[in-house]
KOLKEZA-632205 format. One record per residue (C-alpha): y negated, z negated, x negated; residue number from 1. Coordinates in steps of 0.02 Angstrom, whole numbers. Layout:
<sites>
<c2 = Y&c3 = Z&c1 = X&pos = NUM>
...
</sites>
This chain:
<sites>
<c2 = -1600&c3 = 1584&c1 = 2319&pos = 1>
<c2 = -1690&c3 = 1732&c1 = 2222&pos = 2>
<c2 = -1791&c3 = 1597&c1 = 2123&pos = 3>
<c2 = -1611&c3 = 1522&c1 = 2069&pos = 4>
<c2 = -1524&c3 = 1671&c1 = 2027&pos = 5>
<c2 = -1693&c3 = 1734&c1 = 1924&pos = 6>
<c2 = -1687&c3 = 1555&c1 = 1825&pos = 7>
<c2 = -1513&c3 = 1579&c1 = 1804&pos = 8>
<c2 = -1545&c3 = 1765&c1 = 1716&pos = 9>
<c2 = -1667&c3 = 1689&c1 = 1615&pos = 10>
<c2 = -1578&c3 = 1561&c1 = 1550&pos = 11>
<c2 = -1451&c3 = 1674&c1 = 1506&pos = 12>
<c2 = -1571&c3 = 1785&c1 = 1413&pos = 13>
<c2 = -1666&c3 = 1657&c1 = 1339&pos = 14>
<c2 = -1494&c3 = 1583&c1 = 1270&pos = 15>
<c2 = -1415&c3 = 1761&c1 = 1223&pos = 16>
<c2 = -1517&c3 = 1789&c1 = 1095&pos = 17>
<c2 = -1471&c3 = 1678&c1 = 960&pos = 18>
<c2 = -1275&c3 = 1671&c1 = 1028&pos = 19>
<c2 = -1153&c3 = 1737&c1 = 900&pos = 20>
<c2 = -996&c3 = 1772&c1 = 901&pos = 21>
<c2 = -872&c3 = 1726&c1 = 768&pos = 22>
<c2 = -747&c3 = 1873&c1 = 701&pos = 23>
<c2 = -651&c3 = 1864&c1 = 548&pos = 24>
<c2 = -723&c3 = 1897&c1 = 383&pos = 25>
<c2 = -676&c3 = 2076&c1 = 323&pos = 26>
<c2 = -687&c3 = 2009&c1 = 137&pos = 27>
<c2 = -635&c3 = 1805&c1 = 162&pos = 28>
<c2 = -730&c3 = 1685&c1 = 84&pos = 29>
<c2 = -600&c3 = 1592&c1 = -53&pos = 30>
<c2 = -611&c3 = 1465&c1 = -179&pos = 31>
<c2 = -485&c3 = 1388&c1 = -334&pos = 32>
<c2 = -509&c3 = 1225&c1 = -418&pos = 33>
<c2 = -424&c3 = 1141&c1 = -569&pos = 34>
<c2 = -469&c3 = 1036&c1 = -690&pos = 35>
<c2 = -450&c3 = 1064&c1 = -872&pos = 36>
<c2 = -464&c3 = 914&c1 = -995&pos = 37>
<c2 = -610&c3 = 801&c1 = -918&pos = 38>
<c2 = -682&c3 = 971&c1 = -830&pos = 39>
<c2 = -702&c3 = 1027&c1 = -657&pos = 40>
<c2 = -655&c3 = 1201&c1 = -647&pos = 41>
<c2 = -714&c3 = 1296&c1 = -486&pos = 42>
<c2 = -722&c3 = 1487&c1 = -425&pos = 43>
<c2 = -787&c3 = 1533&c1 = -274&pos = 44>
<c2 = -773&c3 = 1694&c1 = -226&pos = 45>
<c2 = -734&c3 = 1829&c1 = -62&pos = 46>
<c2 = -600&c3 = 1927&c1 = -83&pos = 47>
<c2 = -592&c3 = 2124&c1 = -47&pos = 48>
<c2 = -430&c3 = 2203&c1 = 26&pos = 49>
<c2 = -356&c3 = 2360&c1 = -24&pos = 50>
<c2 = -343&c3 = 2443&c1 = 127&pos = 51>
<c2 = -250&c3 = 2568&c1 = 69&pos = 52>
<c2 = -388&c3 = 2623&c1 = -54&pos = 53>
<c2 = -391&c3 = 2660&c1 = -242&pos = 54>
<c2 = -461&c3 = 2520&c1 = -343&pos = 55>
<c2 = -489&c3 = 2542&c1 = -511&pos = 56>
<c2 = -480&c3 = 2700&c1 = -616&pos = 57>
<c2 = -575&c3 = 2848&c1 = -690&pos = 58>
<c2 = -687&c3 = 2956&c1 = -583&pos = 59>
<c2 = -777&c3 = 2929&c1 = -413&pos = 60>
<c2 = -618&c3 = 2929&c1 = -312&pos = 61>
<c2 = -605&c3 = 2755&c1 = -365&pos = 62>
<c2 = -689&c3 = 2605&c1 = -276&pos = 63>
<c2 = -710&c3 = 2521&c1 = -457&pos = 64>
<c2 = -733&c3 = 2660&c1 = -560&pos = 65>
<c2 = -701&c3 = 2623&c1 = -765&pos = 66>
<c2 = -862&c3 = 2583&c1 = -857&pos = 67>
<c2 = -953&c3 = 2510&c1 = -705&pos = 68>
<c2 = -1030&c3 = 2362&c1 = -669&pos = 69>
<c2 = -928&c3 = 2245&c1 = -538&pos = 70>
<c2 = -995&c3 = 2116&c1 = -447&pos = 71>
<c2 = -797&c3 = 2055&c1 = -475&pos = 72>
<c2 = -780&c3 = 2018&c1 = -280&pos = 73>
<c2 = -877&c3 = 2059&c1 = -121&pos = 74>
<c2 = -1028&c3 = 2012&c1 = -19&pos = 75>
<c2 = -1135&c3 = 1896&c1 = -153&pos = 76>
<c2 = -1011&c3 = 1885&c1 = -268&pos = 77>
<c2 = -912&c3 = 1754&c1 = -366&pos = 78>
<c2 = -975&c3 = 1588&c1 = -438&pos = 79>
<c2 = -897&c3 = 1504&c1 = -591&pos = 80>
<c2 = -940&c3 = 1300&c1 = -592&pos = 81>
<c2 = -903&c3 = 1207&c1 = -731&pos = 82>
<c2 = -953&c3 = 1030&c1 = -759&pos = 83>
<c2 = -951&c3 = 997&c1 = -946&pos = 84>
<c2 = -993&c3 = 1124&c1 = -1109&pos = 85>
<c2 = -851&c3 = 1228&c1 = -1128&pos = 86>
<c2 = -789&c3 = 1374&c1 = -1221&pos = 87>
<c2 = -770&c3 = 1526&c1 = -1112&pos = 88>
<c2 = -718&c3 = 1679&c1 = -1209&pos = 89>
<c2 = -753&c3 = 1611&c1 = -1362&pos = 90>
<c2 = -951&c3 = 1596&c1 = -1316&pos = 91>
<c2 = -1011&c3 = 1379&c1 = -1290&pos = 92>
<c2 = -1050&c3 = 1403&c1 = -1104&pos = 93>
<c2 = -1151&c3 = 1248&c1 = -1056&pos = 94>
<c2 = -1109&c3 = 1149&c1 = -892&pos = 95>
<c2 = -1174&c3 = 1226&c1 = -740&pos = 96>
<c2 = -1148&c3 = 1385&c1 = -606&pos = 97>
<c2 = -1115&c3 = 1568&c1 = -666&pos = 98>
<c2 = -1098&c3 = 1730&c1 = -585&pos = 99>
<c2 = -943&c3 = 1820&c1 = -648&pos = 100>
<c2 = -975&c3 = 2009&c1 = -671&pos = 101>
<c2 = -837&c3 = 2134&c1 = -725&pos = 102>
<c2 = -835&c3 = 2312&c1 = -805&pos = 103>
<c2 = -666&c3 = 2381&c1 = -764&pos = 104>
<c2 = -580&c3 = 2492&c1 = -915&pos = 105>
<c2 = -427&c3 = 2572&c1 = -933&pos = 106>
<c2 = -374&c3 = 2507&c1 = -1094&pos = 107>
<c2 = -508&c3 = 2348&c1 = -1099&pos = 108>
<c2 = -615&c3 = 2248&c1 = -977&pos = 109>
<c2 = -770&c3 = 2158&c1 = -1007&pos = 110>
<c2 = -811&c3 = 2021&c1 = -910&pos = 111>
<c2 = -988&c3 = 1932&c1 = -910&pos = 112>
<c2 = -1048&c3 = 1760&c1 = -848&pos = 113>
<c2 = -1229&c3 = 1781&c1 = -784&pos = 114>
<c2 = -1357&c3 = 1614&c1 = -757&pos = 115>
<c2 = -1451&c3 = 1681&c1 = -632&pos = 116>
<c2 = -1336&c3 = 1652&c1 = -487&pos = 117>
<c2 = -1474&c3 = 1696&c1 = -346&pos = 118>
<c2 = -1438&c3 = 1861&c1 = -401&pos = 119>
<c2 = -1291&c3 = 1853&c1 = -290&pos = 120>
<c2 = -1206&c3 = 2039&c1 = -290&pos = 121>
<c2 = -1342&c3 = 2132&c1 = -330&pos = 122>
<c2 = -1282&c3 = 2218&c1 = -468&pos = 123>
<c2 = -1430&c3 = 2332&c1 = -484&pos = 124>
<c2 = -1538&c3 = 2183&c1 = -544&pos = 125>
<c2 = -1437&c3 = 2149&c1 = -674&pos = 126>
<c2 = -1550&c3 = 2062&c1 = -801&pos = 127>
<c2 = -1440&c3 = 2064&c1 = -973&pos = 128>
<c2 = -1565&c3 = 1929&c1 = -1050&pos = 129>
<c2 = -1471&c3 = 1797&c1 = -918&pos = 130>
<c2 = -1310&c3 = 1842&c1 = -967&pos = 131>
<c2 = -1224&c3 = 1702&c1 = -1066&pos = 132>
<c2 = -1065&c3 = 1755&c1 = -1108&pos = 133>
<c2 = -977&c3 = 1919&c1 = -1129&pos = 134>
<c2 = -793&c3 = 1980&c1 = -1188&pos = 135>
<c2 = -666&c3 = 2090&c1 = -1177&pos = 136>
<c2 = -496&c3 = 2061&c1 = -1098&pos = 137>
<c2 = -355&c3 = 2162&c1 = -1090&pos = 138>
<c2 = -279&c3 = 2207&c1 = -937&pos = 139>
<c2 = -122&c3 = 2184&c1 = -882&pos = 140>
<c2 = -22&c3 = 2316&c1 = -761&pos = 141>
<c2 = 71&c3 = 2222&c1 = -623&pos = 142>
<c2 = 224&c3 = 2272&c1 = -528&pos = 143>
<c2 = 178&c3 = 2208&c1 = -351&pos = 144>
<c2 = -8&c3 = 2258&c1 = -277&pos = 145>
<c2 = -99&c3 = 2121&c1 = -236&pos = 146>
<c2 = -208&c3 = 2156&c1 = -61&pos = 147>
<c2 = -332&c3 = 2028&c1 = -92&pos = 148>
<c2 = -434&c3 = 1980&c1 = -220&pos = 149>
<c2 = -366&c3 = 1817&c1 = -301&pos = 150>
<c2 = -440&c3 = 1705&c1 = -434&pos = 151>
<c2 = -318&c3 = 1582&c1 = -520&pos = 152>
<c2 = -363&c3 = 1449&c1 = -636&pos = 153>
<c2 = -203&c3 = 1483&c1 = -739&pos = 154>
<c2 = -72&c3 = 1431&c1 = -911&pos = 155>
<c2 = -144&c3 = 1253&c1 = -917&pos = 156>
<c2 = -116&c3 = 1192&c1 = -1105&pos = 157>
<c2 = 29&c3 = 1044&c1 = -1108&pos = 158>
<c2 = -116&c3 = 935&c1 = -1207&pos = 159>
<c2 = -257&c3 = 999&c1 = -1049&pos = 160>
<c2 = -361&c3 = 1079&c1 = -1171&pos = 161>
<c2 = -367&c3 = 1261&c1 = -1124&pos = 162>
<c2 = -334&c3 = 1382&c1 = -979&pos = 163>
<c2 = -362&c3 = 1566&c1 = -932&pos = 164>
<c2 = -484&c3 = 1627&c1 = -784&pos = 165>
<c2 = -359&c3 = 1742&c1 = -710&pos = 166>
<c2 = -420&c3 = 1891&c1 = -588&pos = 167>
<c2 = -295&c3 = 1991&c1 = -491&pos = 168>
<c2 = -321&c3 = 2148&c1 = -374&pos = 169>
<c2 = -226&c3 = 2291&c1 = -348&pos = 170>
<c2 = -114&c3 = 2324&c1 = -471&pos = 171>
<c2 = -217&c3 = 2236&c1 = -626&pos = 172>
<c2 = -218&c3 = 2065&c1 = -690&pos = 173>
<c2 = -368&c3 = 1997&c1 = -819&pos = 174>
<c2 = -373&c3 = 1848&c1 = -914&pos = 175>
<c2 = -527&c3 = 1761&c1 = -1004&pos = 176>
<c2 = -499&c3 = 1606&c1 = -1089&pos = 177>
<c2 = -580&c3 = 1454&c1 = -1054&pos = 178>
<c2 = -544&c3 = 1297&c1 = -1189&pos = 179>
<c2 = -630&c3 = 1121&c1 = -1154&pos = 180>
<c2 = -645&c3 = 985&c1 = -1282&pos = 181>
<c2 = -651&c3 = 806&c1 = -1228&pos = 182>
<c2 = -581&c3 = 692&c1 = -1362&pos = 183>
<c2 = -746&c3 = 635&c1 = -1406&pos = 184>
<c2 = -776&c3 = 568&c1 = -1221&pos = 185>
<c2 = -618&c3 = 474&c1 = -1257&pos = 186>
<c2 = -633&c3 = 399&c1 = -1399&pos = 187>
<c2 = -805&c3 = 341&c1 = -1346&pos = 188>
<c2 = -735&c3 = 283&c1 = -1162&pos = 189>
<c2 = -589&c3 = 169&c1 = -1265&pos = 190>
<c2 = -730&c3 = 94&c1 = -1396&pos = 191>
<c2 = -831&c3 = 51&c1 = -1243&pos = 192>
<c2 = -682&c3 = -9&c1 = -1134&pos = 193>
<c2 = -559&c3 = -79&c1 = -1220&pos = 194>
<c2 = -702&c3 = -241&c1 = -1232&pos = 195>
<c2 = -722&c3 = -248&c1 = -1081&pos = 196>
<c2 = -552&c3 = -248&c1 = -988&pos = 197>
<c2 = -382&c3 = -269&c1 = -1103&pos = 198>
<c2 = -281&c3 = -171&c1 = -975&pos = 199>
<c2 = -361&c3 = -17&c1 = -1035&pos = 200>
<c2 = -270&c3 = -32&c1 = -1213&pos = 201>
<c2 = -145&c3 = 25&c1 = -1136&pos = 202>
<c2 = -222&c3 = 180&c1 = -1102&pos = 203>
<c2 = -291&c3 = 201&c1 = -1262&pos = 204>
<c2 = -117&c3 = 173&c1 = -1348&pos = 205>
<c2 = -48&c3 = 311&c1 = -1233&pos = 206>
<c2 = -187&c3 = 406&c1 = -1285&pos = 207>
<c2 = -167&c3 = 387&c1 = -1477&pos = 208>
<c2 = 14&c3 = 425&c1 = -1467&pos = 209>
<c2 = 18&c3 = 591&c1 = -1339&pos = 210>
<c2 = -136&c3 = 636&c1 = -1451&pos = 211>
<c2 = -64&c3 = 616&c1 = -1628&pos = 212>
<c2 = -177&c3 = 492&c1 = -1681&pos = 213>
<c2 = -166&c3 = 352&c1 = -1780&pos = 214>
<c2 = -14&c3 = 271&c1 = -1723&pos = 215>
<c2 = -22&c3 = 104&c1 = -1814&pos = 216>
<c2 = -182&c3 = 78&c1 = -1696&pos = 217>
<c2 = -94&c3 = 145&c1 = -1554&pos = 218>
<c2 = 15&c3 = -21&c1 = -1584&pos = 219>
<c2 = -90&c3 = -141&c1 = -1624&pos = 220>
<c2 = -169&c3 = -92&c1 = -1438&pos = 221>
<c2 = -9&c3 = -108&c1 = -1369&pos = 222>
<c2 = 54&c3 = -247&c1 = -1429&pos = 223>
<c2 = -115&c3 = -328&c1 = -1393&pos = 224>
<c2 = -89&c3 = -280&c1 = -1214&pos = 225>
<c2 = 91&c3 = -352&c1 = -1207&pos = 226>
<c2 = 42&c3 = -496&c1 = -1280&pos = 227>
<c2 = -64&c3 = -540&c1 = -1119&pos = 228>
<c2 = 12&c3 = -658&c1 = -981&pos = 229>
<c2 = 153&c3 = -587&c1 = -902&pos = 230>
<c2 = 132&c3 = -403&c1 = -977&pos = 231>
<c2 = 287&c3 = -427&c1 = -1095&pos = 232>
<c2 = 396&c3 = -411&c1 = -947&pos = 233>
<c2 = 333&c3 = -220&c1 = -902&pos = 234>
<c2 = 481&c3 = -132&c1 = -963&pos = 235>
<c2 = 363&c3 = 29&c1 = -943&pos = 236>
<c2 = 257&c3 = -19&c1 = -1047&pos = 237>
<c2 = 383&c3 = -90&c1 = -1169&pos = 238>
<c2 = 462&c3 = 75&c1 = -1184&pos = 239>
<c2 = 292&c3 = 168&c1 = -1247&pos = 240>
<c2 = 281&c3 = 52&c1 = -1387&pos = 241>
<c2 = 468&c3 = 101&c1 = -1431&pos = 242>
<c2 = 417&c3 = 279&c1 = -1417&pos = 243>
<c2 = 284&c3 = 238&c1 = -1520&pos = 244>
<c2 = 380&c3 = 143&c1 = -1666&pos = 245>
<c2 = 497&c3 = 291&c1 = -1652&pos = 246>
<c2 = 362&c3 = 433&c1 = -1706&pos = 247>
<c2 = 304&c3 = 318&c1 = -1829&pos = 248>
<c2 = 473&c3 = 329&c1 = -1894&pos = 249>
<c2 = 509&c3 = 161&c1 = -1865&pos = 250>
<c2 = 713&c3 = 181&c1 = -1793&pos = 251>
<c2 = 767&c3 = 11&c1 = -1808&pos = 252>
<c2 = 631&c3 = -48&c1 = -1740&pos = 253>
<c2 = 603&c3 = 51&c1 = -1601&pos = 254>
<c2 = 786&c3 = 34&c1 = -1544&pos = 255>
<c2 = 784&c3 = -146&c1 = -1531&pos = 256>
<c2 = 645&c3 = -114&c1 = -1408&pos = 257>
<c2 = 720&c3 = 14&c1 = -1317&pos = 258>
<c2 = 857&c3 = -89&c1 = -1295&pos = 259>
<c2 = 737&c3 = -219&c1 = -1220&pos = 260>
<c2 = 640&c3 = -123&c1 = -1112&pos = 261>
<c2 = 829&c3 = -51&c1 = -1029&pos = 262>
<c2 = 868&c3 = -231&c1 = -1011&pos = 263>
<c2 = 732&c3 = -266&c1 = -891&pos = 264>
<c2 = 747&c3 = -124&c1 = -822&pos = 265>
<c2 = 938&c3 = -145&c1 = -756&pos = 266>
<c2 = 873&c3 = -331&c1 = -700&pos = 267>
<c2 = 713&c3 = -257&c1 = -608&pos = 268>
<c2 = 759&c3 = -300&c1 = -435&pos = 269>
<c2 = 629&c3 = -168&c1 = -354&pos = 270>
<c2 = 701&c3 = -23&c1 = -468&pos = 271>
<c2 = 697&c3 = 37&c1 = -630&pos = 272>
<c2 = 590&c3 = 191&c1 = -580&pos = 273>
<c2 = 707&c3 = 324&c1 = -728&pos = 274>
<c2 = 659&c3 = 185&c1 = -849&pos = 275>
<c2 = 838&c3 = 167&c1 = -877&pos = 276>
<c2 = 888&c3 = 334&c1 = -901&pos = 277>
<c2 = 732&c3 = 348&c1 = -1022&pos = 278>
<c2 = 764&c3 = 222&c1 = -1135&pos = 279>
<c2 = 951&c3 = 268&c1 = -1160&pos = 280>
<c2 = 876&c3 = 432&c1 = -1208&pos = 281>
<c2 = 762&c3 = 367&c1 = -1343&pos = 282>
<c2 = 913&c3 = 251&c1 = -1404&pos = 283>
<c2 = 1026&c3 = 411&c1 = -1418&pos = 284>
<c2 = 885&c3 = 510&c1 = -1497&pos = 285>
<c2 = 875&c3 = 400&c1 = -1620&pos = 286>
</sites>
């Protein structure tokens, strides 16, 4: 029995110390992704809470005092990934992981991306030959406190070319802007695929027209797509080469095929998924 309940003690012991026990994170691990153009966008970050404290200001009453170096989040700090070259603050940042660092201001921030990324929070080792990018950025004074930290990935271009890196604590907001630049990828993706697989002039002509390119290619493409089989019958696709015979200032034209593509569209007997109002929008617009 003694021999038992010693092995059983042991065990216990023996066991005990590596056991852990698992309590929330006072500053929560976080993470935003988005992607911009052809680019992954990703911050990873932990996010402080107020706590009732002051944040940023002048003077050592403040946990971020003005003019200091910020690790711009808690425990080892927060990671920028980007997967393509991009223009961050208006410095070429190549592809790759960054540490974001932050000196608060009252009137102006700047914010820093650093390569070293073991570096993690230490802000004391600060190195500023590894820093790849620095700017300023003006705050912005918000109405409602935010208690965490949050990173946003935010104002996403209409044409997916540019962004901002938003950071929000407390009652500030701060805003670098990050611009990508991937027509080159596409042009060379619709030389090299438009051989292989016809389908994907369809694409291209989309492309050319949302783009603002040369729109007499944009219809040869299309009309080399529709010419294919059965393709003449996909009112959808019918209706982008009215759309783009009607930027090429082509009205007659580009009604009559309007007109088409809302015929098929009313005789579609699985729906005419807002095809119909959509080309009787065009027609009227033009």
């Amino acid at each position: 029995m003694k021999k038992t309940l010693f092995s059983i003690l042991a065990a216990l012991l023996f066991f005990g110390v590596d056991a852990q026990i698992s309590v929330p994170q006072a500053s929560p691990a976080g993470s935003v992704y988005s992607k911009v153009g052809l680019t992954d966008v990703t911050i990873d970050y932990f996010r402080p809470k107020v706590k009732g404290r002051k944040i940023f200001g002048e003077g050592s009453d403040f946990l971020q005092p003005y003019g200091t170096l910020w690790r711009a989040g808690a425990n080892s700090g927060s990671k920028l990934t980007i997967s393509t070259d991009a223009k961050i603050g208006g410095t070429d940042v190549k592809a790759g992981e960054y540490l974001i660092f932050a000196t608060p201001g009252k009137d102006s921030w700047t914010v820093s991306l650093y390569s070293d990324v073991s570096l993690g929070g230490n802000v004391a080792g600060y190195d500023k030959s590894k820093e790849v990018m620095s700017t300023t950025a003006k705050p912005t004074m918000l109405s409602n406190s935010v208690e965490a930290l949050t990173y946003n990935i935010s104002d996403l271009s209409e044409d997916n070319t540019s962004a901002n890196i938003e950071l929000s604590w407390a009652n500030v907001s701060v805003k670098v802007p990050i611009k990508v630049d991937f027509d080159a990828d596409v042009m060379a993706d619709i030389e090299a695929n438009t051989k292989v697989n016809p389908g994907n002039y369809v694409a291209a002509a989309n492309y050319y027209l949302t783009a603002g390119k040369d729109l007499n290619k944009a219809l040869e493409w299309m009309n080399m797509y529709l010419a294919v089989g059965e393709n003449s019958k996909q009112f959808w696709h019918v209706h982008t080469k009215a759309r783009i015979l009607a930027k090429m200032g082509n009205k007659k034209e580009a009604k009559a095929t309007a007109q088409k593509s809302l015929e098929m569209a009313k005789a579609f007997p699985n729906g005419d998924f807002g095809y119909i109002k959509r080309n009787e929008d065009l027609i009227a617009g033009l």
